[in-house]
OpenMM code with the backbone's topology and positions (N, CA, C; nanometers):
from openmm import Vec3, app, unit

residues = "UNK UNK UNK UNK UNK UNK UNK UNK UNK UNK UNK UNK UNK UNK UNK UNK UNK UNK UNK UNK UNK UNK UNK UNK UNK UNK UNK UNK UNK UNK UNK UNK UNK UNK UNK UNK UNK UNK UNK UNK UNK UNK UNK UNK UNK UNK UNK UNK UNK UNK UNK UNK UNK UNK UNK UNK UNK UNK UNK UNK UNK UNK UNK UNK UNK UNK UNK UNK UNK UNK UNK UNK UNK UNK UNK UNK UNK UNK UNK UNK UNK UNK UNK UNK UNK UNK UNK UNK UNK UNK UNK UNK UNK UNK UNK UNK UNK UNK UNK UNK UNK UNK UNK UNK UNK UNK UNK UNK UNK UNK UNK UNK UNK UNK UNK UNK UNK UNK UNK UNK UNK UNK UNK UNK UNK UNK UNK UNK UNK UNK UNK UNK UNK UNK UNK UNK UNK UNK UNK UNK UNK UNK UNK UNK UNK UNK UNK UNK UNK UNK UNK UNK UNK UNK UNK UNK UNK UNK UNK UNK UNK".split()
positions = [
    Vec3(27.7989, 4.0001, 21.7244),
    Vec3(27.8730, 3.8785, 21.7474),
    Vec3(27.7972, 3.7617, 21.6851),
    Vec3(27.8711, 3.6377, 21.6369),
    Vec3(27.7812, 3.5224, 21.5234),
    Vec3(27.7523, 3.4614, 21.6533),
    Vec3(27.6254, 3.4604, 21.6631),
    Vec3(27.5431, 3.3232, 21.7590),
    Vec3(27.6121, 3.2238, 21.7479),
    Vec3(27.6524, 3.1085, 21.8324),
    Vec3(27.7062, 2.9831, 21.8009),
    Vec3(27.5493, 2.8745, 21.8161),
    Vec3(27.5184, 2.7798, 21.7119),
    Vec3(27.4936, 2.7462, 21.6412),
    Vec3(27.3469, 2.6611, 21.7228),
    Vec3(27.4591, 2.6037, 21.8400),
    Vec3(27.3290, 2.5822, 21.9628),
    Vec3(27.2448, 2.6780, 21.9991),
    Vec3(27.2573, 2.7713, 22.0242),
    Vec3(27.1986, 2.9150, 22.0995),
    Vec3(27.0699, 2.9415, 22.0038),
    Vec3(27.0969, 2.8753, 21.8449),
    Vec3(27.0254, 2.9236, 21.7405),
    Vec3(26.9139, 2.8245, 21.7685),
    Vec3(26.9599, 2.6677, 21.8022),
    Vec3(26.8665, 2.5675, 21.8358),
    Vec3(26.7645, 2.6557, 21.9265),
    Vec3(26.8355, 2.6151, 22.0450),
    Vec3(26.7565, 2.6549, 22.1357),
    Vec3(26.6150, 2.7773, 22.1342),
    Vec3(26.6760, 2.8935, 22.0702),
    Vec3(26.6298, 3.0246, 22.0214),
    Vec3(26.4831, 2.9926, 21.9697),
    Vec3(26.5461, 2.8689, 21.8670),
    Vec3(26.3817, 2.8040, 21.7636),
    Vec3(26.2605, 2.7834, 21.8964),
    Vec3(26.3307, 2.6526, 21.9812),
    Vec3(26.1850, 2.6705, 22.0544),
    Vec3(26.1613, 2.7722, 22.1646),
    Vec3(26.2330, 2.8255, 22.2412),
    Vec3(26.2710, 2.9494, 22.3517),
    Vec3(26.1737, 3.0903, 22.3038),
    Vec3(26.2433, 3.0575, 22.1500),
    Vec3(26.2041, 3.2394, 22.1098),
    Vec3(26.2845, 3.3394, 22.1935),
    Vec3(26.2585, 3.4619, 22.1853),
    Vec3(26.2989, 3.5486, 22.3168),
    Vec3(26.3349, 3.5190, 22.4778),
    Vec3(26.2708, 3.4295, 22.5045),
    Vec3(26.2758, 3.4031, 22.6208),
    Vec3(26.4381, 3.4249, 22.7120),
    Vec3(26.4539, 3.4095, 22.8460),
    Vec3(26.5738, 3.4316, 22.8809),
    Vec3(26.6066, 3.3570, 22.9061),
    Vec3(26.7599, 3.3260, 22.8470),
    Vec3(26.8904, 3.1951, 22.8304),
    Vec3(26.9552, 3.2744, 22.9209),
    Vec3(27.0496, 3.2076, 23.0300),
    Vec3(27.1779, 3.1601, 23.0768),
    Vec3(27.2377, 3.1491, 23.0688),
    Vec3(27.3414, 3.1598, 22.9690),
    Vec3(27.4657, 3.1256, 22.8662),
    Vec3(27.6054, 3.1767, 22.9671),
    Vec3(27.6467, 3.0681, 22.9342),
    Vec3(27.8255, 3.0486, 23.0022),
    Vec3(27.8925, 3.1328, 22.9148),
    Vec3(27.9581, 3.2598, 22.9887),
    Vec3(28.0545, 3.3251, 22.9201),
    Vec3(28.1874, 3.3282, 22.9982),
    Vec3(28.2787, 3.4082, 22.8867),
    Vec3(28.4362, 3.4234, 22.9469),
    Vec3(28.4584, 3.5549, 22.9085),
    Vec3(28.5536, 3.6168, 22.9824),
    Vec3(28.6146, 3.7581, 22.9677),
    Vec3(28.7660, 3.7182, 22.9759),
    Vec3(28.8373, 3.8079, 22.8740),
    Vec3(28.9570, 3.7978, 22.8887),
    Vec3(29.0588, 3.9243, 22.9479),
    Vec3(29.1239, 3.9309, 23.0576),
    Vec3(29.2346, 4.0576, 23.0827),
    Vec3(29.3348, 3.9835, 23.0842),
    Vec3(29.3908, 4.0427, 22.9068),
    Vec3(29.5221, 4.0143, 22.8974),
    Vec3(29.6181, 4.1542, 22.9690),
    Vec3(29.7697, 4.0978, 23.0100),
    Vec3(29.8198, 4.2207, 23.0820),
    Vec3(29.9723, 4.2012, 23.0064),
    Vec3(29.9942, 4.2925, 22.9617),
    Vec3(30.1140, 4.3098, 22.8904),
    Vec3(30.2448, 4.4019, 22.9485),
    Vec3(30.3464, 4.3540, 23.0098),
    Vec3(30.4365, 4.5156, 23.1373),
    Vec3(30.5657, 4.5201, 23.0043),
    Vec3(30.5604, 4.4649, 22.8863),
    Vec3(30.7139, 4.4648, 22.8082),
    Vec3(30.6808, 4.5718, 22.6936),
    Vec3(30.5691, 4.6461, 22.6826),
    Vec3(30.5596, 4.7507, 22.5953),
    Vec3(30.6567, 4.8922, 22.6364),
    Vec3(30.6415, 4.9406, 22.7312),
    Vec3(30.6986, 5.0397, 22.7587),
    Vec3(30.7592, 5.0501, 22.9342),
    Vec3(30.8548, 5.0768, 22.9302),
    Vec3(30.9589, 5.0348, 23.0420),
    Vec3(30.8523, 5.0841, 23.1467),
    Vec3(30.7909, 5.0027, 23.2450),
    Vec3(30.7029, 5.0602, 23.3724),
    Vec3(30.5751, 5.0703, 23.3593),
    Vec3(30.5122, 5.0622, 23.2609),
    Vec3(30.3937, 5.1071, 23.1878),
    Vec3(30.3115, 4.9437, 23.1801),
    Vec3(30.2036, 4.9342, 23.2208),
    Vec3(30.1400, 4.8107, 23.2231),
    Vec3(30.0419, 4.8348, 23.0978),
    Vec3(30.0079, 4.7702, 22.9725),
    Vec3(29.8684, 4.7623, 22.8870),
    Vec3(29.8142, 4.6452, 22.8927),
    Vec3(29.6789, 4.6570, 22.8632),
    Vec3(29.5954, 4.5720, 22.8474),
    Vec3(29.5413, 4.5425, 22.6991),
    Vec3(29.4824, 4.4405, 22.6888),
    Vec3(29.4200, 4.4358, 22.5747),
    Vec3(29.2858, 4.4481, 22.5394),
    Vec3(29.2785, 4.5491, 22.4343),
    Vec3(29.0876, 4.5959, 22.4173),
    Vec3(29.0487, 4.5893, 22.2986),
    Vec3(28.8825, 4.5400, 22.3030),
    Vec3(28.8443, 4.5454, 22.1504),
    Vec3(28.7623, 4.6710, 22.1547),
    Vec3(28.6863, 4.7419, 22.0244),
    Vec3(28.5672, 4.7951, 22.0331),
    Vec3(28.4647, 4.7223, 21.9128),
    Vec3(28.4004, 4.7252, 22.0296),
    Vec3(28.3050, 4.6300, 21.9582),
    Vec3(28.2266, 4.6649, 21.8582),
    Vec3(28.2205, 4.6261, 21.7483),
    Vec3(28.1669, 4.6222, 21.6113),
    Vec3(27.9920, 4.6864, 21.6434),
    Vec3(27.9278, 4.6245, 21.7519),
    Vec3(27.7675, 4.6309, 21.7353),
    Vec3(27.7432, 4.7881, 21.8109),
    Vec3(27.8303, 4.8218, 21.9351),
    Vec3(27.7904, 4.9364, 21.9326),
    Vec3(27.8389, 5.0570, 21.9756),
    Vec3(27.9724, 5.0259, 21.9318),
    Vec3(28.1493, 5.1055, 21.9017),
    Vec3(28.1766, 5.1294, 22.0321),
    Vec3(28.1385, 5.0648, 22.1315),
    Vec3(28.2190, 5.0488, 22.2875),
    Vec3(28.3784, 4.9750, 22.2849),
    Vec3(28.4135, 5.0390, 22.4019),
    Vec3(28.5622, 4.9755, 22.4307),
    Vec3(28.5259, 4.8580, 22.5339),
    Vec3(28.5905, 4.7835, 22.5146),
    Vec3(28.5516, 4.6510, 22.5963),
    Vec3(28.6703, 4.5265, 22.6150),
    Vec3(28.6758, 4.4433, 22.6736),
    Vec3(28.7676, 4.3307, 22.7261),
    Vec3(28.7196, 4.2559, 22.6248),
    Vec3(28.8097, 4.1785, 22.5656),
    Vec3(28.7303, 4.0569, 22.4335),
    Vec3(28.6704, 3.9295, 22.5669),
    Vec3(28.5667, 3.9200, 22.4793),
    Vec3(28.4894, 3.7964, 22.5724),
    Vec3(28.4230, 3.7136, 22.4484),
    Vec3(28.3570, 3.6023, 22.4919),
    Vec3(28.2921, 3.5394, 22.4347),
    Vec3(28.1794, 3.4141, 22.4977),
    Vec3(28.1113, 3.3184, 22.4587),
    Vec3(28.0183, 3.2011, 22.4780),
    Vec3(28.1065, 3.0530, 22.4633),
    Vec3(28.0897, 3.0526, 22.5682),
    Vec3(28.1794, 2.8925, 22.6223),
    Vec3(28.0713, 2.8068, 22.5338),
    Vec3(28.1293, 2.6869, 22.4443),
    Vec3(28.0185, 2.6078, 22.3368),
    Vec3(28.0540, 2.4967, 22.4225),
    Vec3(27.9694, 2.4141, 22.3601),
    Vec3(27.9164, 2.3108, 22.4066),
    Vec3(28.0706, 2.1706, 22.4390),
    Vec3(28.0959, 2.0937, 22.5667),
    Vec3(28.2010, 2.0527, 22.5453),
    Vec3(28.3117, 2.1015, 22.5397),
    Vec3(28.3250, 2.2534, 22.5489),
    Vec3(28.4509, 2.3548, 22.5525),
    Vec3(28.4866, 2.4026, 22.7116),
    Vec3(28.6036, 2.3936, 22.7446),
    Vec3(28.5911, 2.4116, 22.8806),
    Vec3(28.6318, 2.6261, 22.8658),
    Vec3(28.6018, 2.6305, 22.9594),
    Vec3(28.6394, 2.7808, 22.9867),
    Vec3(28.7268, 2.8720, 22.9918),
    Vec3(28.8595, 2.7752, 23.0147),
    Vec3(28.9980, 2.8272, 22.9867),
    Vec3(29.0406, 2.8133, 22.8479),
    Vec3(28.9776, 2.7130, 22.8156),
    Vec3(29.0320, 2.7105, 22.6703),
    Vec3(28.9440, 2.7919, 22.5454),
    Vec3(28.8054, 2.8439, 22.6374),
    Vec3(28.7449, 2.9154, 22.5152),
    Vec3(28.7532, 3.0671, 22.5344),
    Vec3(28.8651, 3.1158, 22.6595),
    Vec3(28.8856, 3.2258, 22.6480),
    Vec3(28.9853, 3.2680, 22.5581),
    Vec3(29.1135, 3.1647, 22.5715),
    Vec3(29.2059, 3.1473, 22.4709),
    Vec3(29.1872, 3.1552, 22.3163),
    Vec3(29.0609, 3.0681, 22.2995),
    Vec3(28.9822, 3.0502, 22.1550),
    Vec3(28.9865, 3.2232, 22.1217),
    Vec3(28.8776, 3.2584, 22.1870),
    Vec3(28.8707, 3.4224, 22.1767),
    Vec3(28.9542, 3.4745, 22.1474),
    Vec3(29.0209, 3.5073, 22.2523),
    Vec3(29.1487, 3.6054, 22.1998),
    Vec3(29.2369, 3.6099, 22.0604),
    Vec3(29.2096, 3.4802, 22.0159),
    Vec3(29.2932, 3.4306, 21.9178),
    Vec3(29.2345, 3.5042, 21.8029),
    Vec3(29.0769, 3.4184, 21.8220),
    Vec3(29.0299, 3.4714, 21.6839),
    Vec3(28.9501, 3.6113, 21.6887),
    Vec3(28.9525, 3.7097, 21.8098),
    Vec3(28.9194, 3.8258, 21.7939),
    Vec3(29.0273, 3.9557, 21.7806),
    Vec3(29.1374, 3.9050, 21.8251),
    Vec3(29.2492, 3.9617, 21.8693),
    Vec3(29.3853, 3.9742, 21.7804),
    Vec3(29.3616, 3.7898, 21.7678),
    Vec3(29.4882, 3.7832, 21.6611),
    Vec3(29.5802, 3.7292, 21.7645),
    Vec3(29.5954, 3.8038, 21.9177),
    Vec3(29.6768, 3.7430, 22.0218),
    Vec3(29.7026, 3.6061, 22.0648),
    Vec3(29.7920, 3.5802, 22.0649),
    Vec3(29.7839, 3.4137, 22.1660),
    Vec3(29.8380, 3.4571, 22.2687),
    Vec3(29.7399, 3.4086, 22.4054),
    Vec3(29.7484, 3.4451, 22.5758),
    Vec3(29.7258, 3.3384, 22.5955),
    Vec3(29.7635, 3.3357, 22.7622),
    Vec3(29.7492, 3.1807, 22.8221),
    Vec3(29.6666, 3.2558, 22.9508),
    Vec3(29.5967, 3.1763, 22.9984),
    Vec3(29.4979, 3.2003, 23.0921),
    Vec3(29.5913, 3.1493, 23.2154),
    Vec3(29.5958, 3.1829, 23.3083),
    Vec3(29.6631, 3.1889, 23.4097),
    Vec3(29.5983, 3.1737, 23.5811),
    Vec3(29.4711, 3.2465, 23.5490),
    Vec3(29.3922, 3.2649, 23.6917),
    Vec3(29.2126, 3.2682, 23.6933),
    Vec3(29.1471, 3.2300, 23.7175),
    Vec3(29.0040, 3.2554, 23.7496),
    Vec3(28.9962, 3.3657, 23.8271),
    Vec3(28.9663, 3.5182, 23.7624),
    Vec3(28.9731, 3.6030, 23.8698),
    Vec3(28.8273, 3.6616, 23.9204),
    Vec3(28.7399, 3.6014, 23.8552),
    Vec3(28.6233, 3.6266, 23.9023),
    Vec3(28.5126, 3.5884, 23.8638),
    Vec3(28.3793, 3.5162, 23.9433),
    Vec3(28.2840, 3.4150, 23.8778),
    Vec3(28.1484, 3.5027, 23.8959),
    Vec3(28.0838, 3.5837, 23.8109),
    Vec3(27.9935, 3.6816, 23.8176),
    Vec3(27.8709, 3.6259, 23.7264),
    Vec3(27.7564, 3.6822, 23.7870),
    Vec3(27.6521, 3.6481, 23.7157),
    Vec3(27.6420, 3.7819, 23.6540),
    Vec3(27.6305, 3.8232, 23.5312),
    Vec3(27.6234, 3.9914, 23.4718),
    Vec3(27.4348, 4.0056, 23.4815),
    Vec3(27.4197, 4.1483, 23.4847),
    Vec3(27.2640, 4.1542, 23.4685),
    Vec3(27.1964, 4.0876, 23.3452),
    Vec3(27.0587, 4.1015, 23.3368),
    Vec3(26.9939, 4.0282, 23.2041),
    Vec3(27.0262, 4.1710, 23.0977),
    Vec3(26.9849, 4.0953, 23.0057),
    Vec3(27.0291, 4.1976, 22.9411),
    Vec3(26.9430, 4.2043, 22.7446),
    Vec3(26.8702, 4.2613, 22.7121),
    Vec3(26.8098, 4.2448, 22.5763),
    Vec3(26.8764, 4.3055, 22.4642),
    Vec3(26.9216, 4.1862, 22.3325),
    Vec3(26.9568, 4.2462, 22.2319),
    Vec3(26.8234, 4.3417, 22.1497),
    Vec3(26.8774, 4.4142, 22.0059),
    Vec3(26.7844, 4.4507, 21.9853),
    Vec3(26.6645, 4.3965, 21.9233),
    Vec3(26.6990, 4.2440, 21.8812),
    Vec3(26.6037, 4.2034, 21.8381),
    Vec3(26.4936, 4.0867, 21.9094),
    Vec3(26.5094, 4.1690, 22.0359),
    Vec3(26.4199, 4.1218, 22.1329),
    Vec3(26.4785, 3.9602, 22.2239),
    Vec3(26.5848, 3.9426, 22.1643),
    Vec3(26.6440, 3.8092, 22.2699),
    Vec3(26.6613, 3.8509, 22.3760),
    Vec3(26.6477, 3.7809, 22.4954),
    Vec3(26.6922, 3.7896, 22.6460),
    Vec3(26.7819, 3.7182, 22.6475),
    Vec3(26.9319, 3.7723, 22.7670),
    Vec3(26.9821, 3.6187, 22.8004),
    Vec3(27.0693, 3.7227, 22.9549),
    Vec3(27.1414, 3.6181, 22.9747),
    Vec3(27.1854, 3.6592, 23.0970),
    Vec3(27.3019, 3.5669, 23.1443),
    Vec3(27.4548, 3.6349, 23.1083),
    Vec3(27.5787, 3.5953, 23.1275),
    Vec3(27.6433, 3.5421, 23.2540),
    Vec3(27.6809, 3.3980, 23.2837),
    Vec3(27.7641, 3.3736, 23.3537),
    Vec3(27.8748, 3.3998, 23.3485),
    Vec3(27.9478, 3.4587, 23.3966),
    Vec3(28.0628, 3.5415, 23.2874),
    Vec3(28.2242, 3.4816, 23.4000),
    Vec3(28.2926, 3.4117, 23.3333),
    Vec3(28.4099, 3.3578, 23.4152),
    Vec3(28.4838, 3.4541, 23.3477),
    Vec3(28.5997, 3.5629, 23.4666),
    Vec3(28.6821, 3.6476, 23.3874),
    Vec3(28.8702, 3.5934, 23.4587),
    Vec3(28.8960, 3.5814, 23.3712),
    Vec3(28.9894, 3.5072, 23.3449),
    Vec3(29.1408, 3.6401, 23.3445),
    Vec3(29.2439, 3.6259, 23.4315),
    Vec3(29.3732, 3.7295, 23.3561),
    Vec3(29.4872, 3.6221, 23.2455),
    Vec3(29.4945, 3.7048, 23.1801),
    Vec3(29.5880, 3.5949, 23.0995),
    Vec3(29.7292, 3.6856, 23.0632),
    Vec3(29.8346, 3.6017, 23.0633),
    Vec3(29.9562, 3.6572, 23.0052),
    Vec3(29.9643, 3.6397, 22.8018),
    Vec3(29.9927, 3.7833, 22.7929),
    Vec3(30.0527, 3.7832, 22.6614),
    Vec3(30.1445, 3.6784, 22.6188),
    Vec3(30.1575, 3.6166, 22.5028),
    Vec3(30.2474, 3.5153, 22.4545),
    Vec3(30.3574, 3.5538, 22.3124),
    Vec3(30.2104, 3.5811, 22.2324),
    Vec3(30.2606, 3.6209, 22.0713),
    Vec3(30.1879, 3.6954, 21.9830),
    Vec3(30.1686, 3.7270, 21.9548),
    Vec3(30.0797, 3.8269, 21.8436),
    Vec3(30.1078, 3.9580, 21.8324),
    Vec3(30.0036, 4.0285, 21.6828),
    Vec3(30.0114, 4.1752, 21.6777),
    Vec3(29.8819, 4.1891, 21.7154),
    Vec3(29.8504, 4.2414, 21.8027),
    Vec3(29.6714, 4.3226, 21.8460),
    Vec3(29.6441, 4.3637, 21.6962),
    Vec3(29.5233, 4.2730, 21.6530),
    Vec3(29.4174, 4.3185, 21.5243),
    Vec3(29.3016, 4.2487, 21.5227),
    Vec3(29.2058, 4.3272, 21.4585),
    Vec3(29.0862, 4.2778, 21.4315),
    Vec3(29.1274, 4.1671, 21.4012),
    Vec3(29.0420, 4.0419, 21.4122),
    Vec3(29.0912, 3.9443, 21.3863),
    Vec3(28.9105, 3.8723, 21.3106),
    Vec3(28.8072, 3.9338, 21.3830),
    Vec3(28.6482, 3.9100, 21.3249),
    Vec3(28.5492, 4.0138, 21.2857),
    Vec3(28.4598, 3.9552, 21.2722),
    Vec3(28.3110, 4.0837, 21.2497),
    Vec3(28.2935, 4.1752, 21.4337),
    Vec3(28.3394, 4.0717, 21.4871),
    Vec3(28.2618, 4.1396, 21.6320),
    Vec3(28.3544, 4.2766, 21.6790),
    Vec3(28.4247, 4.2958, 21.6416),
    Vec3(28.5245, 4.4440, 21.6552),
    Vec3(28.5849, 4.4948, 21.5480),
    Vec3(28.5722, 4.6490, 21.5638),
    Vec3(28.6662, 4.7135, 21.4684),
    Vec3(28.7715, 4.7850, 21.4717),
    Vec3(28.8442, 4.7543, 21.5724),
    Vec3(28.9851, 4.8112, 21.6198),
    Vec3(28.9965, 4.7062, 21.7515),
    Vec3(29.1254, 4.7142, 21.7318),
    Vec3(29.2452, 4.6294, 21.8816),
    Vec3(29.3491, 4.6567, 21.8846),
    Vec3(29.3277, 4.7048, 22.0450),
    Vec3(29.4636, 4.8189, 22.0633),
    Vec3(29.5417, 4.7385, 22.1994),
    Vec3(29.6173, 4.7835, 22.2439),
    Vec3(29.6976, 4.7761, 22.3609),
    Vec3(29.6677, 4.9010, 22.4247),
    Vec3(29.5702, 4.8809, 22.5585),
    Vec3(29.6228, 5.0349, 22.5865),
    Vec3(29.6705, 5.0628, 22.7421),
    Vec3(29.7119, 5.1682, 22.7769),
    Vec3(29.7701, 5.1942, 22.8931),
    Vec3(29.7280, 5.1742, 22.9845),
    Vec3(29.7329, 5.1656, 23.1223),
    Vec3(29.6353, 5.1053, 23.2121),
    Vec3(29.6330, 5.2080, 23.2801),
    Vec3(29.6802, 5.3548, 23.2650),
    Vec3(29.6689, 5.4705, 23.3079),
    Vec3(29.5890, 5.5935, 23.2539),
    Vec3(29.5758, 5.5360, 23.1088),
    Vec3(29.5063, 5.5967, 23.0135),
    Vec3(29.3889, 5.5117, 22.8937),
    Vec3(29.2981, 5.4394, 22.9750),
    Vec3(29.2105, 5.3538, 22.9449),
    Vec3(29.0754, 5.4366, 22.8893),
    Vec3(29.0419, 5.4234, 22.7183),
    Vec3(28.9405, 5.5059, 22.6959),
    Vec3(28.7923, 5.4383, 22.8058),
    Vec3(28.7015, 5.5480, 22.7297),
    Vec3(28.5852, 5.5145, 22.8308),
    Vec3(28.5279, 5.3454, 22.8326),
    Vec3(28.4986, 5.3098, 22.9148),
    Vec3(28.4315, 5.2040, 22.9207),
    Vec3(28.3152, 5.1794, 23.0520),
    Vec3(28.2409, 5.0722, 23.0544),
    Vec3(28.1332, 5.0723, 23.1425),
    Vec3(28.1958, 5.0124, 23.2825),
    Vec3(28.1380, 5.0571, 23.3611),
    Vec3(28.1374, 4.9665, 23.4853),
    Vec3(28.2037, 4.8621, 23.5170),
    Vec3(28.1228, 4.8016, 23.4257),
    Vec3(28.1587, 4.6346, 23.4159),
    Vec3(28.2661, 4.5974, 23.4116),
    Vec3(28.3489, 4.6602, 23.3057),
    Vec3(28.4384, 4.6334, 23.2288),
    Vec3(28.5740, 4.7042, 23.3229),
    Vec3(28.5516, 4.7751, 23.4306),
    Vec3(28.6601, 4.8290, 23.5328),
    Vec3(28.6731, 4.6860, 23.6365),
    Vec3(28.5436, 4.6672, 23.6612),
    Vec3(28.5190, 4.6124, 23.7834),
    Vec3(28.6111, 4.4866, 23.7595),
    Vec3(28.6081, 4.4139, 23.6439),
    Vec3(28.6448, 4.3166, 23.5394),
    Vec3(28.7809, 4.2826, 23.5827),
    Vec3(28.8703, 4.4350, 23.5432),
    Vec3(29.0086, 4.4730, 23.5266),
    Vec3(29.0587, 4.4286, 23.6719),
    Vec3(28.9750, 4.5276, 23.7022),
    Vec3(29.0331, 4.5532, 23.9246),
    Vec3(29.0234, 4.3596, 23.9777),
    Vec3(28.9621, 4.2922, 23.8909),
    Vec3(28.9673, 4.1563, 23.9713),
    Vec3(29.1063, 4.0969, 23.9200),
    Vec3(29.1118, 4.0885, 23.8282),
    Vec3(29.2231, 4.0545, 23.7238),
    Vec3(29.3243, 4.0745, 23.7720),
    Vec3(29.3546, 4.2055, 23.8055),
    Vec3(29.4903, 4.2891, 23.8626),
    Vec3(29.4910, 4.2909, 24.0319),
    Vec3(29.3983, 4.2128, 24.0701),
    Vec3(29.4405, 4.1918, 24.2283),
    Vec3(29.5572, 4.1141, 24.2321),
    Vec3(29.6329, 4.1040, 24.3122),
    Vec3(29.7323, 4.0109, 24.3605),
    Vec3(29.7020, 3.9058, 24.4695),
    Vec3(29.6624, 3.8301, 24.3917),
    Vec3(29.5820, 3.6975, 24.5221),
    Vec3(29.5868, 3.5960, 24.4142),
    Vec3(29.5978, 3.5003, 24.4517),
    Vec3(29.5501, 3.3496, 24.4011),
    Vec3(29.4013, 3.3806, 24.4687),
    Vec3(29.3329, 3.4080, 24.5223),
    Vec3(29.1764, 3.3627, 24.5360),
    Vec3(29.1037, 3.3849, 24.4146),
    Vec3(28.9671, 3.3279, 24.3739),
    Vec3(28.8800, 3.4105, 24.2806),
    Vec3(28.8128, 3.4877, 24.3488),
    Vec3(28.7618, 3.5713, 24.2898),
    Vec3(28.6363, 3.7008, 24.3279),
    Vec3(28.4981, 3.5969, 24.3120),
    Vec3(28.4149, 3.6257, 24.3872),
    Vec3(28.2668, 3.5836, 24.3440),
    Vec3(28.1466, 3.6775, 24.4422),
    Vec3(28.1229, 3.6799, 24.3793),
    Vec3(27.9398, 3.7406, 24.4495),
    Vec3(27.8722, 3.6755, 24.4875),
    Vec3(27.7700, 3.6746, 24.6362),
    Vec3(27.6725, 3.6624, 24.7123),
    Vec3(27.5582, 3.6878, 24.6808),
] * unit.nanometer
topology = app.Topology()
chain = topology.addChain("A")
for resn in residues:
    res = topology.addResidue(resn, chain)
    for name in ("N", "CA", "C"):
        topology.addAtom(name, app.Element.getBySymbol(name[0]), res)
């Protein structure tokens, strides 16, 4: 994924050290593909061919609803509208391979489909699919736990203690 541009600042004097960085997750939910059949929208990610929810780094001055939207757009190709805060999680720390630390605030967001064809749309994935919500390839933990907030039926958000 391209660092956004601050992160690079920071990085200069930080080095490795562990950043904090405001993120967003997107579960888009799509029920007009196939009569009864709910899909979602998934990328796999370019860095290390996982299936995953498109997410991204809230920049500077960008609010959170609107940089999940950003995402989707330009990873996806989709235009979604964010609809709900479904869950405010701190994700574990976590090291790239070239020794950065950081550690995701991660706002996950459900959004309704609007317009688009699901496609690569950047470097950070190499396929975008729609897929079944009955037949979801493998993915981590995270990325269920993600879904199951999304697809509750509540106006509340989810958050952790």
């Amino acid at each position: 994924m391209p660092t956004p541009a601050y992160i690079l600042e920071l990085r200069r004097s930080l080095g490795h050290g562990l950043l904090l960085l405001p993120g967003v997750c997107g579960v888009v939910v799509r029920d007009d593909l196939e009569p009864g059949r709910r899909h979602l929208l998934l990328v796999r990610r370019s860095d290390d061919g996982t299936w995953s929810l498109p997410a991204g780094i809230v920049e500077p001055g960008e609010q959170p609803a609107t940089t999940v939207e950003r995402e989707l757009l330009e990873e996806t190709r989709v235009v979604a509208v964010a609809e709900r805060l479904a869950w405010v999680v701190a994700d574990p720390p976590l090291e790239y391979p070239n020794g950065d630390r950081c550690q995701y605030l991660t706002s996950v967001f459900r959004c309704r489909y609007v317009s688009g064809e699901a496609g690569v749309g950047d470097e950070e994935s190499t396929e975008v699919r729609w897929a079944d919500l009955d037949a979801l390839p493998p993915m981590d933990a995270r990325q269920h736990q993600r879904i199951a907030a999304a697809l509750e039926e509540t106006a509340r958000t989810r958050f952790e203690r």
